[in-house]
N, C-alpha and C positions, 0 to 999 in steps of 0.2 A: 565771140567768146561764149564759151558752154556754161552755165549758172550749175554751181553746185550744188548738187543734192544730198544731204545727208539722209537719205532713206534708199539709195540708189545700193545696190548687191555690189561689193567689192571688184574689181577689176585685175589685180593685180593676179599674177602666174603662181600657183601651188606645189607644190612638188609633192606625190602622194607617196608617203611612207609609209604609211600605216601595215605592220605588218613584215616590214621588209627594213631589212639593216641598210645603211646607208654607206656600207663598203662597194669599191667597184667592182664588175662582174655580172654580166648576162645571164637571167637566170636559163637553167638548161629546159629545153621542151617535155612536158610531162611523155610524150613518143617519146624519144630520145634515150630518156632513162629508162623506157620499158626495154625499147632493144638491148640498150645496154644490159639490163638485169638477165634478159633472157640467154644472150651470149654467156656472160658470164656461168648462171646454171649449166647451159650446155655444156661451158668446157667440163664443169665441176662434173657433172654425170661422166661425158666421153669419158673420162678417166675414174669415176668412183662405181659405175657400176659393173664393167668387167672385172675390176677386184672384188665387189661383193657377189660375182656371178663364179668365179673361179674358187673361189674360198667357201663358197657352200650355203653363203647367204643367203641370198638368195632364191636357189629352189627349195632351202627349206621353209623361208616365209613363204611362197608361194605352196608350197605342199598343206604349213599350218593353217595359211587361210581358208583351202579346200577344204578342209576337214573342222570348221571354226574355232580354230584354235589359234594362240596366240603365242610365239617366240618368249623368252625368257626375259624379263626387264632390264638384264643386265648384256647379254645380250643385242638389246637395243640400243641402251646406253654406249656401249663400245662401240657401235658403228654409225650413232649422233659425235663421238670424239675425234671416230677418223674421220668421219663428214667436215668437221671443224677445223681439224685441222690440216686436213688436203688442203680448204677452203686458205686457210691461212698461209700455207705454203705457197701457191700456187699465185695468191694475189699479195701478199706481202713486197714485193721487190719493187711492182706497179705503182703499188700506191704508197709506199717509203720514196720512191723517188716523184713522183709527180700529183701524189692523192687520187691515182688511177686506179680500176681496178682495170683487166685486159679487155672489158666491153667497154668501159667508160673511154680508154686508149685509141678504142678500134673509130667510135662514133665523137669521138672531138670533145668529150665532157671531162671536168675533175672535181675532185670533191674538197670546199675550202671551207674554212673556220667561219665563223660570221665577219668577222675583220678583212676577209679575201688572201687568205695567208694560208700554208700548204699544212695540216692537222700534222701532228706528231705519228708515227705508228702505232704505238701504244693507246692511243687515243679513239683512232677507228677500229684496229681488232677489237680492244676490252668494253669502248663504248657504241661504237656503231653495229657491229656486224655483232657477235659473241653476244650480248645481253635477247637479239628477236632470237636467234638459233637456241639459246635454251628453252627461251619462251614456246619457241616452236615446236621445242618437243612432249611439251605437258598436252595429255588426253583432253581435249576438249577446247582448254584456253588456247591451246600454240594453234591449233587453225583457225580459230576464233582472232585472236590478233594477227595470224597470217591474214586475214581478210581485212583487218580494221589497218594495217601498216601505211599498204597502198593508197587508203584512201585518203589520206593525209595530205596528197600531192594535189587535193584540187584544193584544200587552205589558199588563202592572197598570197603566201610567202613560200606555196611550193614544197614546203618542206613535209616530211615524212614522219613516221614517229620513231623512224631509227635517226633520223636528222635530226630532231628534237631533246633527244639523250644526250647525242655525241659533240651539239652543238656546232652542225655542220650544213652546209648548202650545197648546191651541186650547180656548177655554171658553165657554161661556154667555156671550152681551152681554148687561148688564143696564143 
């Protein structure tokens, strides 16, 4: 028989939370979500920049920058709106039905509430996606927190700082 020690370090199993909600759900690989994102861009380019190249956009910011000069703000503005909302078009059906966007679909990820529960649509356009895309259009800050968003994902809980607004994770589809 083993004599008790009351100075002896606990033995019993932890469960480490810290950090991490206690819904179920795998969290998704920080890879993973990078393909995903980059898919995702691709499509939005494949299709946003021959309309910005057809429509004149295009070579005339390429002509303003040769000559250092700067496009009109409003201008810009107009084509941060169609940026948004192609963006919203294109992945709105994905992730209304399963909190996919068409990358997150392609590589087996979705994106769920803290609860493991599938986000409203209203919820990831107006809070996830729509709040960094404006952010990312101010001179200075929008690449400034383009840089600070991503790093988010090496936190304990993975989460991003558009995850963090919209109250979202991103895990394993199974």
């Amino acid at each position: 028989m083993q004599e008790h020690n009351p100075y002896a370090s606990p033995t019993a199993a932890v469960a480490e939370t810290v950090g991490q909600s206690a819904a179920p759900g795998e969290l998704a690989g920080r890879g993973v979500r990078l393909g995903a994102a980059l898919i995702d861009a691709v499509l939005l380019l494949a299709i946003l920049t021959p309309l910005q190249w057809f429509s004149g956009f295009l070579p005339d910011l390429i002509d303003a920058r040769q000559h250092g000069e700067r496009l009109p703000w409003s201008t810009m503005v107009l084509w941060a709106t169609i940026g948004i909302t192609l963006f919203m078009a294109l992945q709105s059906w994905p992730l209304h039905r399963n909190g996919q966007t068409w990358g997150k679909r392609l590589l087996s990820i979705r994106i769920v509430d803290l609860d493991g529960d599938r986000p409203p649509l209203w919820r990831l356009l107006v809070l996830r996606y729509l709040p960094m895309h404006i952010v990312g259009q101010v001179p200075i800050v929008g690449p400034l927190i383009g840089l600070i968003n991503p790093m988010f994902i090496f936190r304990a809980d993975q989460r991003c700082l558009h995850d963090l607004i919209a109250g979202t994770r991103v895990v394993v589809a199974r």
